[in-house]
C-alpha angles and dihedrals in degrees: 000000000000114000111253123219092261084058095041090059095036097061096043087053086049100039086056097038096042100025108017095051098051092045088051090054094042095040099040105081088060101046119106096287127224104229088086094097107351097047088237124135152199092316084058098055094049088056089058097042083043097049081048103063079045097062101042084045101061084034088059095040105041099034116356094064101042086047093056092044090058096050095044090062087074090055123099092221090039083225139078133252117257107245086046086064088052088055097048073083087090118049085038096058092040082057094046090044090061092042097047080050102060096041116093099218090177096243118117092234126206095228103201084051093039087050086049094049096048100050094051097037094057097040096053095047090046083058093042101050083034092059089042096060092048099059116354100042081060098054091039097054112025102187097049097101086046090046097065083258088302111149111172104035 
């Protein structure tokens, strides 16, 4: 079956709060740190990373999805191919990058090793929750693919 919106929405919802969040904890500590200018640390640098999930969370929520949804209904299929879902990566984190930009989080920010973080940060936990939804996604919840892509009702 072809995710529905609902689905769509749930398992984005699902892949940041259940894989994003443990890969930012986990890849954090070896992203590009803040202390190189400002004399901030490794806190500084999960706020960003942290901010950043934010941010790509209430984006894909609130507009992506809705935006995807809009545009499948012209396919054939009514869904997209997978490598084209691998590749979303991009206009989503150039939009979160200018939004993480205008938004005064209240932390002095190195920018060449914010830049840094951010880039990494978002591109390896695209893969990750990319690479979830292609295989383990599928083995956890069984009826997902039956369930339009619903998870929790």
């Amino acid at each position: 079956m072809i995710p529905t919106l609902n689905g769509r929405i749930q398992t984005r919802i699902f892949l940041l709060l259940f894989i994003g969040i443990p890969w930012t904890l986990i890849v954090t500590p070896f992203l590009p740190n803040q202390r190189d200018l400002t004399g901030g640390g490794l806190l500084d640098t999960y706020k960003t990373t942290f901010s950043v999930l934010g941010i790509v969370l209430v984006l894909a929520v609130f507009g992506w999805e809705l935006l995807y949804h809009f545009a499948q209904q012209f396919r054939w299929e009514k869904d997209w191919p997978v490598m084209f879902t691998f590749f979303l990566v991009i206009p989503e984190a150039i939009v979160a990058k200018i939004v993480f930009n205008a938004l005064d989080i209240g932390i002095k920010f190195n920018a060449t090793a914010t830049n840094a973080t951010f880039w990494w940060h978002i591109v390896t936990t695209w893969m990750v929750m990319w690479l979830f939804v292609l295989g383990p996604i599928k083995v956890l919840f069984i009826r997902w693919r039956f369930n339009g892509g619903r998870i929790f009702f």
